[in-house]
Every structure is written in C-alpha cells, then in structure tokens.
C-alpha positions as CSV (number, residue, x, y, z in Angstrom):
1,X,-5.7,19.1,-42.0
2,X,-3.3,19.9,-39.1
3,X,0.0,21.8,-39.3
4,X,1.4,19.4,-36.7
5,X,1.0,16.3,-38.6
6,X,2.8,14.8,-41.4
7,X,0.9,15.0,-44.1
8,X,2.1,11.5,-45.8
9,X,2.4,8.2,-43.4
10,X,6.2,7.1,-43.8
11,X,8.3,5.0,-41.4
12,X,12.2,5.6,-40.7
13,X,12.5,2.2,-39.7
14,X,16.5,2.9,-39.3
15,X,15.2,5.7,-37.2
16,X,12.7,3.8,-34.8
17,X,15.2,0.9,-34.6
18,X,17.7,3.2,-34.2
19,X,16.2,5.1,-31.4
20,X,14.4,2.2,-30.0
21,X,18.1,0.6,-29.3
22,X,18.8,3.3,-26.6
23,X,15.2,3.0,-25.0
24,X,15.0,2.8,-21.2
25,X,13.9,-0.2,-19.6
26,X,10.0,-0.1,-18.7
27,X,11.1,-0.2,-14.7
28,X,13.3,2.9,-15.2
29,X,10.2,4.7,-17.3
30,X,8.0,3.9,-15.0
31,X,10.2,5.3,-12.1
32,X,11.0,8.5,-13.9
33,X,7.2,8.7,-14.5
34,X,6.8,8.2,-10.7
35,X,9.5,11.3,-9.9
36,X,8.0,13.9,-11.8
37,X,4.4,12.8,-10.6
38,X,6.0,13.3,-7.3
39,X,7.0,16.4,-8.7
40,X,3.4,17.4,-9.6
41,X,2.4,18.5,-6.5
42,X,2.9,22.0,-5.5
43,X,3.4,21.3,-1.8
44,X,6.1,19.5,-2.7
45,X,7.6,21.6,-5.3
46,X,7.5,24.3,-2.5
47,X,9.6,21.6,-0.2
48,X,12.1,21.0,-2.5
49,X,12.8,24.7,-3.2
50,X,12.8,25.4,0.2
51,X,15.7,22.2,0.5
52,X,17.3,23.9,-2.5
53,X,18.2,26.8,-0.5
54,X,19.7,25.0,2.7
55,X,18.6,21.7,4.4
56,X,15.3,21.6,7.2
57,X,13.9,19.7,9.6
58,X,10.6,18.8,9.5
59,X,9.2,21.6,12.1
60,X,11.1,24.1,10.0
61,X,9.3,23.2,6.8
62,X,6.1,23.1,7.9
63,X,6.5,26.5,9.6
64,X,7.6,27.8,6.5
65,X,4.9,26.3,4.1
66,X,1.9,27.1,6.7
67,X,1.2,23.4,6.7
68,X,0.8,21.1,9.8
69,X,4.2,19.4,10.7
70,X,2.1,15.7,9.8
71,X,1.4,17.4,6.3
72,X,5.0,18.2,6.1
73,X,6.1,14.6,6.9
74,X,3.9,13.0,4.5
75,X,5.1,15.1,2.0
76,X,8.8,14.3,2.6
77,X,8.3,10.7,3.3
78,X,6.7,10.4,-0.5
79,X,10.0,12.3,-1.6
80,X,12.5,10.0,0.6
81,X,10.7,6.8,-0.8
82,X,11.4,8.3,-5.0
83,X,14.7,9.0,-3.7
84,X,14.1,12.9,-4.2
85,X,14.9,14.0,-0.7
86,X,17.2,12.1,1.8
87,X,17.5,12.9,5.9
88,X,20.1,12.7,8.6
89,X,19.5,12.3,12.2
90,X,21.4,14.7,14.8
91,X,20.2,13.9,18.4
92,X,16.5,14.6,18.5
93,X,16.7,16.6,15.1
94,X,15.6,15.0,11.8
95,X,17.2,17.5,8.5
96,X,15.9,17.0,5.4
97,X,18.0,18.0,2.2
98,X,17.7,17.2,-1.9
99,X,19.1,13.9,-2.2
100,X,21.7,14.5,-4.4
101,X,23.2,17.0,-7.4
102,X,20.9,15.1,-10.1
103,X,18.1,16.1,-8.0
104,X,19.6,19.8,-7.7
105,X,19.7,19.7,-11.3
106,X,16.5,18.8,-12.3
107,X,14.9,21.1,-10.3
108,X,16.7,23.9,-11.4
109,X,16.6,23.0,-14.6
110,X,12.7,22.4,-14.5
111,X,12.5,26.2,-12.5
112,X,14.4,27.6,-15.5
113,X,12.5,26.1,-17.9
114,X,9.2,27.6,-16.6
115,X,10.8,31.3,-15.9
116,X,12.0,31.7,-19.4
C-alpha cells in the first residue's frame, strides 16, 4: 500500500465545502493555468529574467538570448497577450518590462523556490 495515501476513504465535507467556498472561478483557473504555461518555456523564462533586471527593447533581447529578433518578438507578444510583460513606445524604440510587481513577485518567488 502507498505511504502517500490515506489508508481509510473519509470525507471532511465541512472541509471540501469549506474550501470549495473560496474556489476560483473556472475563467481565473484557466488563466492562471495559461500564465505559468507561458511560463514553461525556457526562452521565455530567460526573457523575463532579463526584464527583471532592467527593461529592453526587442533588439536588445534577442541579442542577449542569441535568438533572431522575430523569435524575440514572438516570445514577448505571447507574454504581452497573458499580461506578463507590458511595452512602451519612445520614438522608433519599442522597451519591454515585467508588467507589474505581481509579475516581479512571482518570478522571484518561483526563482527562489527552485534555488533552495
């Protein structure tokens, strides 16, 4: 028999109703889902750590990830669409950054977790 299983079949139901109260709606699952697919990727784990450090453009990342500046803009344009990554336009310059401190925070968070 597994160590990991209960060994007797026994319901909480306080418990399951209890936690099933506080349950995210299925759109917000499935869009949390779709963030740490995105997430998934190692290409694009290496773009957000670059953004973590200080914002890019586009020519900039790819340079730095030895990727071709299409590849680069693929990647980001799957981050900008999850809300992951936002831009900002200054004359012919496009800068990419994370799109906010929850972002910030999952990453490093996520970065810690795996370094410990």
């Amino acid at each position: 028999m597994e160590r990991d299983t209960c060994r007797t079949h026994f319901v909480d139901a306080a418990k399951v109703e209890s936690v099933a109260k506080r349950m995210e709606r299925d759109d917000v699952v499935r869009s949390l889902a779709e963030t740490f697919r995105a997430l998934g990727d190692p290409s694009r784990v290496r773009i957000l750590m670059a953004l973590s450090v200080e914002e890019l453009c586009v020519c900039d990342l790819a340079n730095l990830l030895g990727i071709s500046i299409s590849a680069a803009s693929h990647q980001l344009r799957i981050l900008r669409g999850l809300k992951v990554v936002k831009y900002r336009r200054n004359g012919k310059m496009v800068y990419y950054s994370l799109d906010d401190e929850h972002i910030e925070n999952l990453f490093t968070e996520g970065l810690r977790h795996v370094k410990e």
